[in-house]
Structure formats: structure tokens, C-alpha cells
N, C-alpha and C positions, 0 to 999 in steps of 0.2 A: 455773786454778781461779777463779772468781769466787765475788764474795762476797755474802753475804745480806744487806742492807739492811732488810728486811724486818721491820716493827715488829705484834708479834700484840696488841700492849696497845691500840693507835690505835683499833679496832672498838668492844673494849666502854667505852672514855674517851668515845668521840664522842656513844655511845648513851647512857651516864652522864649529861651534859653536856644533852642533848636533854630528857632526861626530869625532869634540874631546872628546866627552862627549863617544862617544861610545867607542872611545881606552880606554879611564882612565876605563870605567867601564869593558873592556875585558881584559885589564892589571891587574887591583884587582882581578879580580874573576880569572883570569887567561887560561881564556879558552874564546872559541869562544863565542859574542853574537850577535844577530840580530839584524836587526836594527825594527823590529816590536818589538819585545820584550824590547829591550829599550823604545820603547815610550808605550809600554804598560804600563812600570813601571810609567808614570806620576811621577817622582822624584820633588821635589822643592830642587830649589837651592838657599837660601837666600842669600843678604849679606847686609854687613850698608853702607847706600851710604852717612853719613855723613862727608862733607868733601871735595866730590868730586867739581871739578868746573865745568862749561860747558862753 
């Protein structure tokens, strides 16, 4: 028997995740943006993960 790995929370975290990225970026610029046009932007968002635990 194999086993499910399989995480159903990943979908709507991602989409969560997306859609505050979209306020902060229509709150800066201050006006309406798309959400094609956000992910046109391909943005990176880095950060240092030294530190953290899991």
C-alpha cells in the first residue's frame, strides 16, 4: 500500500499568499492592479531562512 503525501491545504495557502501580494502591490502603487499583471510581473521575493525551525 502506498501512502498519500498529498497536502489539500497547499492550493488555497498559495492562492491566500497571491492575493495579499496583490493588495500590498495595489496599496503601493495605489491604484487598481490585475491580477494577470501581477504575475506577469514575475516579482522574487527573497528572504533568509537562517534560523527558522521546522
Amino acid at each position: 500500500m502506498k501512502a498519500d503525501y498529498s497536502n489539500a491545504t497547499v492550493a488555497p495557502s498559495v492562492r491566500s499568499n497571491l492575493t495579499t501580494i496583490l493588495g500590498r502591490l495595489a496599496a503601493y502603487e495605489q491604484r487598481m492592479v490585475t491580477w494577470d499583471e501581477m504575475m506577469r510581473r514575475a516579482e522574487r521575493w527573497e528572504f533568509r531562512t537562517e534560523g527558522l525551525k521546522l
